[in-house]
C-alpha positions as CSV (number, residue, x, y, z in Angstrom):
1,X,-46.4,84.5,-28.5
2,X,-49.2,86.2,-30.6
3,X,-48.0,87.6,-33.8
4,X,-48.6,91.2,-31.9
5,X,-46.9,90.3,-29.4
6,X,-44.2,89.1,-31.8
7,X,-43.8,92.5,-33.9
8,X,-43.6,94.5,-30.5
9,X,-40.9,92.2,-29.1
10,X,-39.0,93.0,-32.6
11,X,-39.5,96.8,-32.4
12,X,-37.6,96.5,-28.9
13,X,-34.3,95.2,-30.4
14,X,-32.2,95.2,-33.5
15,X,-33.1,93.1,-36.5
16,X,-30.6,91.4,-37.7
17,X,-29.8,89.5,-41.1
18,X,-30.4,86.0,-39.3
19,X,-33.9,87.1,-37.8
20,X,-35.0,87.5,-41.7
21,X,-33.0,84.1,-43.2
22,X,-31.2,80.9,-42.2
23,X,-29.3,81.4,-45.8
24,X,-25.6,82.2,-45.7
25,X,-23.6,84.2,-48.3
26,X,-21.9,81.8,-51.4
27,X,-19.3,84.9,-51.8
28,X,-15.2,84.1,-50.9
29,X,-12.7,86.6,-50.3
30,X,-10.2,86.3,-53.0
31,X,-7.6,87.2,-50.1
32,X,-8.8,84.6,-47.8
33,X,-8.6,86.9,-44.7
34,X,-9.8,85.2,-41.6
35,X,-13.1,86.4,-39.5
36,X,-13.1,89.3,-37.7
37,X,-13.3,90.0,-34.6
38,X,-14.2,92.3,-31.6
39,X,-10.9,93.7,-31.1
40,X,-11.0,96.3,-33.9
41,X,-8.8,98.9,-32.8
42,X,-9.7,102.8,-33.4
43,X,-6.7,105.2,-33.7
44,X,-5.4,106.9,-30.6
45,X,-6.4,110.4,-30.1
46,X,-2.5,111.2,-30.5
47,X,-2.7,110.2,-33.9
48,X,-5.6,112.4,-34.5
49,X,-4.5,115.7,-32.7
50,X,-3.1,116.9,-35.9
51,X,-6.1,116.8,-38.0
52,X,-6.8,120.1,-39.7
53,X,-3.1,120.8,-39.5
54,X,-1.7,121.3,-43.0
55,X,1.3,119.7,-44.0
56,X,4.0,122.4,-45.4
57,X,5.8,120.4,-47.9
58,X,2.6,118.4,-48.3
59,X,1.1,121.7,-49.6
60,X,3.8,122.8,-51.7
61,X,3.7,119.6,-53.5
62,X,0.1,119.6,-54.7
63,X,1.7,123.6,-55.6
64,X,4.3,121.8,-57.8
65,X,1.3,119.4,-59.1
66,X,-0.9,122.6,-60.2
67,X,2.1,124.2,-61.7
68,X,3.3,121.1,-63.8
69,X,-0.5,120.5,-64.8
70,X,-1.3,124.2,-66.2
71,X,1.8,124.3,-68.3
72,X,1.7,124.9,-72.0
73,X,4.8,122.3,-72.3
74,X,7.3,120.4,-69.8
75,X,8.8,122.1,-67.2
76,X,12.3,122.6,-66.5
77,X,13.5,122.3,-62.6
78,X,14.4,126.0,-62.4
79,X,11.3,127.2,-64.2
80,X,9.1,125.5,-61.8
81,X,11.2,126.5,-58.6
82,X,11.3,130.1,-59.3
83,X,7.4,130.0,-60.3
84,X,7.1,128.7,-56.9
85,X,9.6,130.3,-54.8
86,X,11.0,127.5,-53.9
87,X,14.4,126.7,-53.8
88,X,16.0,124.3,-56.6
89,X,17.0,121.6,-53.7
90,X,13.7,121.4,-52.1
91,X,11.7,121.3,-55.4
92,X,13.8,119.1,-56.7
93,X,13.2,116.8,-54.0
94,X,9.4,117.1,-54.3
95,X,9.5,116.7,-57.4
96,X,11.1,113.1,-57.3
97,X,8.2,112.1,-54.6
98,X,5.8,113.1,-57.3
99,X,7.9,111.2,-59.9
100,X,7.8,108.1,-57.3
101,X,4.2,108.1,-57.2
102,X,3.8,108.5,-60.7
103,X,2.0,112.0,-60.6
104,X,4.6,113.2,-62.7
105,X,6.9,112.0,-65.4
106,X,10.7,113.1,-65.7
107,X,11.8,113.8,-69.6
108,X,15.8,112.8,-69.8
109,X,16.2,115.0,-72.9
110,X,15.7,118.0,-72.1
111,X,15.7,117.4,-68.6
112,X,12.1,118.4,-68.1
113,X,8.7,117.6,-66.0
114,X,5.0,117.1,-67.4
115,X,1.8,115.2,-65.7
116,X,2.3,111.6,-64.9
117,X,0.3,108.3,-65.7
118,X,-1.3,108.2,-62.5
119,X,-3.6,111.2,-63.1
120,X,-4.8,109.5,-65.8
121,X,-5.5,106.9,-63.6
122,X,-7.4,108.6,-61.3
123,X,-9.4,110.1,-63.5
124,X,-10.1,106.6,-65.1
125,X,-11.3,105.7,-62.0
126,X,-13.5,108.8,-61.3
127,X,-15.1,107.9,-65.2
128,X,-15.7,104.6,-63.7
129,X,-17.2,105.9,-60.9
130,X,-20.0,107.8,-63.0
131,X,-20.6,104.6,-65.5
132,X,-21.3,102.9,-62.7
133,X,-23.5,105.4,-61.3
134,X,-25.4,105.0,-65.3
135,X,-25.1,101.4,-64.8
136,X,-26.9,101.3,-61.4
137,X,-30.0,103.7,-62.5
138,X,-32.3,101.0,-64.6
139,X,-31.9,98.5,-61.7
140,X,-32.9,100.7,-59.4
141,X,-35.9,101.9,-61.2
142,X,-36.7,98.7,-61.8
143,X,-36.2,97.8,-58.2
144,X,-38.3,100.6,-56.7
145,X,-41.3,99.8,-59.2
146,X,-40.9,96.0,-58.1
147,X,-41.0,97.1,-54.4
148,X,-42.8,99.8,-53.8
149,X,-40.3,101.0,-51.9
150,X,-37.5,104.3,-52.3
151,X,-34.2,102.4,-54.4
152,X,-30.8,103.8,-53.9
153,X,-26.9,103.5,-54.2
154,X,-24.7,104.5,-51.5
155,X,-21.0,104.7,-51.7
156,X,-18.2,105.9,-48.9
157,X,-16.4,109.2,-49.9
158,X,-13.5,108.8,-47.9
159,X,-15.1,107.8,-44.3
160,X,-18.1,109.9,-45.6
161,X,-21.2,107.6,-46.5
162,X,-23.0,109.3,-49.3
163,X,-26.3,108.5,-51.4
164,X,-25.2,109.0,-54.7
165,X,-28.5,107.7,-57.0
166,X,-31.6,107.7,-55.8
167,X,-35.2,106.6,-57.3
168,X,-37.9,107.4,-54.8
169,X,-41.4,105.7,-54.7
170,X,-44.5,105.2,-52.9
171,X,-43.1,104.7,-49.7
172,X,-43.1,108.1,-49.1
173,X,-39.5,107.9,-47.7
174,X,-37.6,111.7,-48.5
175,X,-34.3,111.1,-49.7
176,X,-33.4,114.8,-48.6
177,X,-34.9,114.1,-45.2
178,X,-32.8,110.5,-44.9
179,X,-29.5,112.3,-46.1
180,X,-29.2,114.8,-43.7
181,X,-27.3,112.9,-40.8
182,X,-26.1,110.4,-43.2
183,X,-22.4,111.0,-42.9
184,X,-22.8,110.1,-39.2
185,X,-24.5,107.0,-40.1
186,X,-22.5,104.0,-41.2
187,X,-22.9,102.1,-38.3
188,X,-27.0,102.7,-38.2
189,X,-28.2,102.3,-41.7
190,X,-28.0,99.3,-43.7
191,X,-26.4,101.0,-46.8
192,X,-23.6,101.6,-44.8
193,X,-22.8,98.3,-43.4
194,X,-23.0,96.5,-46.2
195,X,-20.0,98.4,-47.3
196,X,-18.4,98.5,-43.7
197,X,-18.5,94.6,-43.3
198,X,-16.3,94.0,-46.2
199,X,-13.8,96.7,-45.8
200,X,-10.0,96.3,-43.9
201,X,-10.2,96.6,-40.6
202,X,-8.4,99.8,-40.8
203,X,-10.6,101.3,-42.7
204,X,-13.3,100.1,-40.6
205,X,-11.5,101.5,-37.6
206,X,-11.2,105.1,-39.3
207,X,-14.7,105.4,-40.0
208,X,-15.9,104.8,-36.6
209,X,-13.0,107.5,-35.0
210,X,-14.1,109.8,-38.1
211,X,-17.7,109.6,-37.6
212,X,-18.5,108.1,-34.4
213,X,-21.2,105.7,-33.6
214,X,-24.1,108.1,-32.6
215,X,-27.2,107.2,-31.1
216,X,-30.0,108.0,-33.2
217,X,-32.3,105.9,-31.8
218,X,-32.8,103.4,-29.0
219,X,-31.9,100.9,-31.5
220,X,-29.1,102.3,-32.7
221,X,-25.3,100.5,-32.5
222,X,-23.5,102.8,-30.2
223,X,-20.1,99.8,-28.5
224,X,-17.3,98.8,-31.0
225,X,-18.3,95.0,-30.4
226,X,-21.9,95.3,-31.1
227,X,-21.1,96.5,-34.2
228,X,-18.2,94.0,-35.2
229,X,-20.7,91.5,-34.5
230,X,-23.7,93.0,-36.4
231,X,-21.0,93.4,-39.8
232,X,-20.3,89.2,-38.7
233,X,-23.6,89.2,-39.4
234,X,-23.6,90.9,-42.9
235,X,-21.3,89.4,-44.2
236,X,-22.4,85.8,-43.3
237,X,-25.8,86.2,-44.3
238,X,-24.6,88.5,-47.7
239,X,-27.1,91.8,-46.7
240,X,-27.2,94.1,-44.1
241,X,-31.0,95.7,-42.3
242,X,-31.8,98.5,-40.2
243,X,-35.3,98.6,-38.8
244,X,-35.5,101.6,-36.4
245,X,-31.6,102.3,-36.0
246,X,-31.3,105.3,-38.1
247,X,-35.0,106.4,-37.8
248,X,-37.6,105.3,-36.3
249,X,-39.7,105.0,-38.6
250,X,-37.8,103.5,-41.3
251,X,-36.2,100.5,-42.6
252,X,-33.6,99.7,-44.9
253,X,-32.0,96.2,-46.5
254,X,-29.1,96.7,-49.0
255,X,-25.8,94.9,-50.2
256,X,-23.1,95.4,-51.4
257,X,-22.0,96.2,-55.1
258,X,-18.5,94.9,-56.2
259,X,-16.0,95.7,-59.0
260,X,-14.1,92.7,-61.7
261,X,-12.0,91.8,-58.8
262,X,-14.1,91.3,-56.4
263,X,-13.6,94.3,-54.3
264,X,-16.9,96.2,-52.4
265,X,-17.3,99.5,-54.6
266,X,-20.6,100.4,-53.1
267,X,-24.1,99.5,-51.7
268,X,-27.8,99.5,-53.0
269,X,-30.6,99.1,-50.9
270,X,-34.3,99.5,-50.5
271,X,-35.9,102.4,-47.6
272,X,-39.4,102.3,-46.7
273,X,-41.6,103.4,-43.9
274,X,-41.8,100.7,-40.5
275,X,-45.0,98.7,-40.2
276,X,-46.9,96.3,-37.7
277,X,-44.7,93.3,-39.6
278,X,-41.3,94.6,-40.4
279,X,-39.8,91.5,-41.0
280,X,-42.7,90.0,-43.3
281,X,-41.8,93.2,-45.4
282,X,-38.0,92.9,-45.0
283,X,-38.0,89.0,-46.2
284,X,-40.3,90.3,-49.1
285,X,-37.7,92.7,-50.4
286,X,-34.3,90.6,-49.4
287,X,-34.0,88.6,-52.5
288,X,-35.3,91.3,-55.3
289,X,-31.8,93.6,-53.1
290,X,-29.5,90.9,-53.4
291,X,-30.3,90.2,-56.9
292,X,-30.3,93.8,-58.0
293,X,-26.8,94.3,-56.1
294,X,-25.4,91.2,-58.3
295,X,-26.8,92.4,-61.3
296,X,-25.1,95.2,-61.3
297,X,-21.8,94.1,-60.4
298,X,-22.1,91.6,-63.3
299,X,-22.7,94.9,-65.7
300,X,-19.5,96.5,-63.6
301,X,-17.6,93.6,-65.1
């Protein structure tokens, strides 16, 4: 086979990590977890009837969260309950969730309720979030001027995959353009699977019944077990590529960017219009992604 006739056999299937490099990833799972397999299991459509159904006491705890948050000083049981309209009993139950959980903190003398330690926490998290956004910018500039090619971060929001730093280049690729079905794309873009292959299988599992796996193009991953195997795939090779799956005129390499312990926090990745050699310019970009995503999830450290 002629290297033409090579590059059109290519453009009829998927490319996969192992079409690009015999290599295989050096990175352990700290919790040891075994392989995965095909027989992920998406939630029943019983468990999903109820979405968009609000959750009464659900609702008036968040109400009890606003309350304790906007007041000048801690709350007394009664003060919040008649704020509320709710009655001492029930708030007082509510309250002790949100105690629990450590969204609010219980004063013994006087008997009172202020904010907890965990929205400090989540707020922590949400700083961390944005340093490693800061973090992630010089790499990718520098990565985009070492390619050639559009440099970005992707992270899930929820079961939502989102682009959250983005450095375009000459490739022409529109990050506007490449966003705009994004949230339906997990499964066909490679900034998505190299989160996907690392995550529970439950959270795997909720993506796909969130999202779907949506044919965008003839390439694209649309059976449970094609896709189980292609995240096999990312995670033994350490990357994850799309040449044609999302759009058909572009491809993608990324991996995956981890926190102190370990845990995947997020993808970078290179886009960049198709050519008559895709994997020639895939194999050219692989190492410059995987050393990008490293260094910075050292800086995260």
């Amino acid at each position: 086979m002629n290297k033409n006739e090579n590059a059109l056999a290519l453009e009829q299937r998927r490319i996969e990590p192992v079409d690009i490099t015999d290599d295989k990833t050096q990175i352990v799972l700290d919790h040891g977890s075994p392989e995965k397999t095909n027989r992920l299991e998406l939630p029943t459509d019983d468990k999903r009837a109820g979405e968009g159904v609000t959750i009464q006491s659900v609702d008036r705890a968040l109400s009890i969260l606003e309350h304790v948050a906007g007041a000048t000083r801690p709350a007394k049981l009664q003060e919040i309950a008649e704020a509320l309209d709710l009655k001492s009993p029930t708030c007082y139950h509510l309250l002790n969730s949100l105690v629990k959980r450590g969204f609010v903190t219980r004063n013994q003398h006087p008997r009172t309720y202020q904010l907890g330690p965990k929205i400090n926490e989540m707020s922590r998290r949400e700083r961390s979030h944005f340093e490693i956004r800061q973090t992630a910018i010089p790499h990718l500039e520098r990565l985009a001027e070492d390619t050639g090619h559009t440099a970005c971060m992707a992270v899930f929001s929820g079961t939502e995959l989102t682009i959250t730093v983005d450095v375009e280049a000459a490739s022409g690729i529109s990050i506007i353009a490449y966003r705009q079905h994004l949230s339906r794309a997990p499964h066909a873009t490679a900034l998505g699977k190299a989160i996907l292959a690392w995550l529970p299988e439950p959270q795997i599992a909720r993506v796909v019944a969130d999202r779907g796996l949506t044919g965008f193009t003839d390439l694209t991953i649309v059976s449970l077990g094609d896709l189980v195997e292609s995240l096999r795939q990312v995670r033994r090779h350490g990357f994850a590529v799309d040449a044609g799956e999302y759009s058909t005129d572009v491809f993608s390499l990324a991996a995956a960017i981890r926190n102190p312990a370990g845990g995947v926090i997020g993808s970078i990745g290179c886009l960049a219009r198709r050519n008559n050699d895709d994997l020639k310019s895939l194999r050219e970009v692989q190492q410059r992604v995987i050393a990008t995503s490293k260094a910075i999830s050292d800086a995260c450290c």
